[in-house]
C-alpha positions in Angstrom: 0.0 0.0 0.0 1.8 3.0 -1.2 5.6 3.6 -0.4 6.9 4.1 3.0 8.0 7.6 2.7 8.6 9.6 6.2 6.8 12.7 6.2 8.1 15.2 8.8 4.4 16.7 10.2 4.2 15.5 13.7 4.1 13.0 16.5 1.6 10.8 14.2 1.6 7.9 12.0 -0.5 8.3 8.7 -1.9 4.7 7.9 0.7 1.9 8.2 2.9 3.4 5.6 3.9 7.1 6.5 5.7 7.4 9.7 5.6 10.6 11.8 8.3 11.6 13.4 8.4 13.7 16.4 8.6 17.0 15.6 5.7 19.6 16.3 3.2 20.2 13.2 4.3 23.4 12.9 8.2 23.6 12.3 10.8 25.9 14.4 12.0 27.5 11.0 8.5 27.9 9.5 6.7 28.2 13.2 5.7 32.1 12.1 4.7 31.8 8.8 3.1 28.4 9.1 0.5 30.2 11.7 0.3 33.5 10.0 -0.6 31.1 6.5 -3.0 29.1 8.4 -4.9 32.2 9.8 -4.9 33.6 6.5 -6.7 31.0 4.7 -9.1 30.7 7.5 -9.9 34.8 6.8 -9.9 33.7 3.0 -12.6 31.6 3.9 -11.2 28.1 3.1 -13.7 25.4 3.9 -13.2 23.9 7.5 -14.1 20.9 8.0 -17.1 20.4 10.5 -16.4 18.1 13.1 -19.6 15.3 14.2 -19.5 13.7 17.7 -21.0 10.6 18.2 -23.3 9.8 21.2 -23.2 6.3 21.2 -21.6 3.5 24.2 -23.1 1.7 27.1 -22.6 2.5 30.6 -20.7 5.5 29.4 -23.3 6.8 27.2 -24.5 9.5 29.7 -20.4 10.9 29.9 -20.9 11.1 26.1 -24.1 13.2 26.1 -22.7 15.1 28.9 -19.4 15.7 26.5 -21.5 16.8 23.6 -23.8 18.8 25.4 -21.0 20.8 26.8 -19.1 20.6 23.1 -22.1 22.4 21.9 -21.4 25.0 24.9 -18.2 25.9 23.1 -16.8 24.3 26.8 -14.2 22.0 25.4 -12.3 21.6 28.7 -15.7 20.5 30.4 -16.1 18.0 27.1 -13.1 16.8 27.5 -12.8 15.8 31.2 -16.5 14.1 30.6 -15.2 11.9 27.4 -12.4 10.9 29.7 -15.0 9.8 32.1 -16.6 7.6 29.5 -13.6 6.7 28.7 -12.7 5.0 32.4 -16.2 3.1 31.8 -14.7 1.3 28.4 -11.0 2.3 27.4 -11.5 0.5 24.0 -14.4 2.8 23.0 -13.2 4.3 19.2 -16.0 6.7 19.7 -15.0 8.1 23.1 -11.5 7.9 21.7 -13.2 10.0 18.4 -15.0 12.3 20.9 -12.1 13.2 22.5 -9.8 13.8 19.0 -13.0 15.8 17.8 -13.1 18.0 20.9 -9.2 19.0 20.7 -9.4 19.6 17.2 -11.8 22.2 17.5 -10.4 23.7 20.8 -7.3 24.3 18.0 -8.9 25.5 15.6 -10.7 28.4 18.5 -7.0 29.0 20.0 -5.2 29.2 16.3 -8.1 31.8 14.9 -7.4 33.8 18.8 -3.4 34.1 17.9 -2.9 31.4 20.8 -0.6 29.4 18.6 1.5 27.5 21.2 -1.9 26.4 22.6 -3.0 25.2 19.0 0.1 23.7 18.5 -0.5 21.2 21.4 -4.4 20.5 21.3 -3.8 20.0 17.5 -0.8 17.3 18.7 -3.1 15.9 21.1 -6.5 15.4 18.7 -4.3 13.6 16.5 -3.1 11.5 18.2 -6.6 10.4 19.6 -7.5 10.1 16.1 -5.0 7.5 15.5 -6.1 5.5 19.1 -9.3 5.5 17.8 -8.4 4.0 14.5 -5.8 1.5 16.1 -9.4 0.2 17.7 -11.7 0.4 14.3 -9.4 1.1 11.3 -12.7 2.0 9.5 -14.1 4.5 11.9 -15.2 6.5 9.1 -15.5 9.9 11.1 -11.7 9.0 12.8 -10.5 9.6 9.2 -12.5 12.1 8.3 -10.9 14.5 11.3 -7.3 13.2 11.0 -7.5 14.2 7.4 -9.1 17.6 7.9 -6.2 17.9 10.9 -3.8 17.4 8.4 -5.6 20.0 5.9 -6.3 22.8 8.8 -1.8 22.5 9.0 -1.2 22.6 5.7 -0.1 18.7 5.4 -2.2 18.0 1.8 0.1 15.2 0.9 -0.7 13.6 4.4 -4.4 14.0 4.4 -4.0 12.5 0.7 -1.8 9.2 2.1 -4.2 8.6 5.3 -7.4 8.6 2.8 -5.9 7.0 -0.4 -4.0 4.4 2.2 -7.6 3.7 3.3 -9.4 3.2 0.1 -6.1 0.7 -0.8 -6.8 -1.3 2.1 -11.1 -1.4 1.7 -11.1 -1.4 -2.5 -14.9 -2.3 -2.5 -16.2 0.0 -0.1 -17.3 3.7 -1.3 -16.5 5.3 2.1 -12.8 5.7 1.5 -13.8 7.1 -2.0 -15.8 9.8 -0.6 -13.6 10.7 1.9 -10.4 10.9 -0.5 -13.4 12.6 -3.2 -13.9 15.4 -0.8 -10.2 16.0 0.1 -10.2 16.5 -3.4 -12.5 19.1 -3.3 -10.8 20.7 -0.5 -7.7 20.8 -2.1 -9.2 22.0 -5.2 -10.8 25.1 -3.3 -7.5 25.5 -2.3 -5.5 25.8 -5.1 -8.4 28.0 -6.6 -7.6 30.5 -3.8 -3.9 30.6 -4.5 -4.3 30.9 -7.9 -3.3 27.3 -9.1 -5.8 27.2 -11.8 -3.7 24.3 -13.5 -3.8 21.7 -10.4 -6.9 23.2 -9.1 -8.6 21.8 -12.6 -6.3 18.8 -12.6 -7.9 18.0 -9.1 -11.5 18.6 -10.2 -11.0 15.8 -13.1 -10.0 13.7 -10.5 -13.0 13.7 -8.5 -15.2 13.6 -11.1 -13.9 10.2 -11.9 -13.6 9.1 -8.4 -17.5 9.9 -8.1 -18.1 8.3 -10.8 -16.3 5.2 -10.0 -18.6 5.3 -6.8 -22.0 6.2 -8.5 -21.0 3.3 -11.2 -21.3 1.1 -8.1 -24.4 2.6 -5.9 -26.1 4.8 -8.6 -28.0 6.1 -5.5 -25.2 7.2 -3.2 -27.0 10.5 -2.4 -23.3 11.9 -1.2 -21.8 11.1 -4.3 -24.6 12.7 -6.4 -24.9 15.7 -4.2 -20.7 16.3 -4.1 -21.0 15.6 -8.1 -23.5 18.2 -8.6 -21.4 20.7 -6.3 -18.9 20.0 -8.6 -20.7 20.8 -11.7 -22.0 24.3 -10.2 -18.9 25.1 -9.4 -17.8 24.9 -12.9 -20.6 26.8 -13.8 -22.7 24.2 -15.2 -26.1 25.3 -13.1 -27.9 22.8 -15.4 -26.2 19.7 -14.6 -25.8 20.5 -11.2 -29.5 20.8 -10.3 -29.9 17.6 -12.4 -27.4 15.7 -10.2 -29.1 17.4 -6.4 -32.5 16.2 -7.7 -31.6 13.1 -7.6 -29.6 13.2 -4.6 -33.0 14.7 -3.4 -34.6 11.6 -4.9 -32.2 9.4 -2.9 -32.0 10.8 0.5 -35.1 13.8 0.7 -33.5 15.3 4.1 -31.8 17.4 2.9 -33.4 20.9 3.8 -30.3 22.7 2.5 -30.1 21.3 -0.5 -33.6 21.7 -1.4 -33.3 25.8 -0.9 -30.3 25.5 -3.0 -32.3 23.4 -6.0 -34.8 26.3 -5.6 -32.3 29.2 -5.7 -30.7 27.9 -9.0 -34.0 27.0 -10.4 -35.8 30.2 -9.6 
């Protein structure tokens, strides 16, 4: 699965192939500008990732409620010590382990955007490397991969998010959640590139996820995520046509989705 080329990011592993090594994300000699480009493509409005918890377990399902509850507070130092709880009740819990990645990731993301770099530095250390605990106990947690890889995007590691996900869709060729995953980054990067004015890659990327949704609609023609990210895709290439074509029928395949029905009826009006 891929080569085993070290990638110098952080105190990670990506996959089973790229090694981590333990520096900090953000690099003494590019500590500065590192932070001051990060910032900058958050005021650019780059796309940040959401981040889902998950209220699921047994005994420690109430710590979990409790942690999203107070996640949803913007109290990530409350979440945190309540995750930890649930995590006491069952230490093998990816989801805990998930909830507790998902909580530091975001309390970096608030202390990066308030100049409190040293701070992000650490929580974004410490969310990754919950992410990988939680996917050395379900190396398909879905959402697990999903963060690690938006991590990776958030510090400017592209090539890492793109090993993690494509490392993920070599090891599970049949299933289509890797391929959305690794279709999105896509996306992402293409956004990206758009920003900094990489027209050439940025369209080089977009052919690249066409195909890869296409490979997963060829498979599950209904895939409602596939269709919906394919008709993004097409309205963003200014093809309003096609792309209300493709929501309907992610509309036609999965009809909750409010948002997506306003947008049919803005293009369409």
């Amino acid at each position: 699965m891929g080569d085993k080329k070290s990638h110098r990011y952080g105190r990670i592993s990506v996959g089973k192939d790229v090694s981590m090594t333990a520096l900090a994300l953000f690099p003494k000699n590019r500590y500065d500008s590192r932070k001051d480009r990060i910032i900058g493509a958050m005021k650019k409005n780059y796309t940040v990732f959401p981040l889902i918890l998950l209220v699921l377990g047994c005994a420690s399902q109430n710590y979990n409620a409790e942690g999203v509850r107070y996640y949803g507070q913007a109290q990530y130092d409350a979440a945190i010590t309540s995750f930890q709880s649930a995590l006491k009740d069952n230490s093998n819990d990816p989801n805990t382990l998930y909830n507790i990645a998902a909580t530091y990731h975001q309390s970096a993301r608030v202390a990066l955007r308030s100049g409190h770099t040293a701070a992000a530095q650490q929580q974004y250390e410490q969310a990754a490397q919950y992410y990988e605990l939680c996917l050395s106990k379900d190396r398909n947690h879905a959402n697990a991969y999903r963060g690690l890889s938006a991590l990776y995007m958030d510090c400017q590691h592209g090539e890492a998010a793109y090993k993690l996900l494509e490392n993920w869709r070599n090891a599970n060729p049949v299933s289509t959640e890797p391929k959305l995953e690794l279709a999105r980054h896509y996306q992402e990067y293409t956004r990206i590139c758009m920003i900094q004015g990489r027209t050439e890659d940025a369209l080089k990327l977009r052919s690249a996820t066409e195909k890869l949704l296409h490979e997963i609609l060829a498979a599950e023609p209904a895939n409602y995520r596939a269709l919906r990210a394919l008709g993004y895709l097409k309205e963003e290439s200014g093809d309003m046509t096609g792309a209300v074509f493709e929501y309907q029928r992610s509309l036609q395949a999965y009809p909750q989705q409010k948002d997506l029905e306003e947008r049919v009826a803005a293009l369409t009006r």
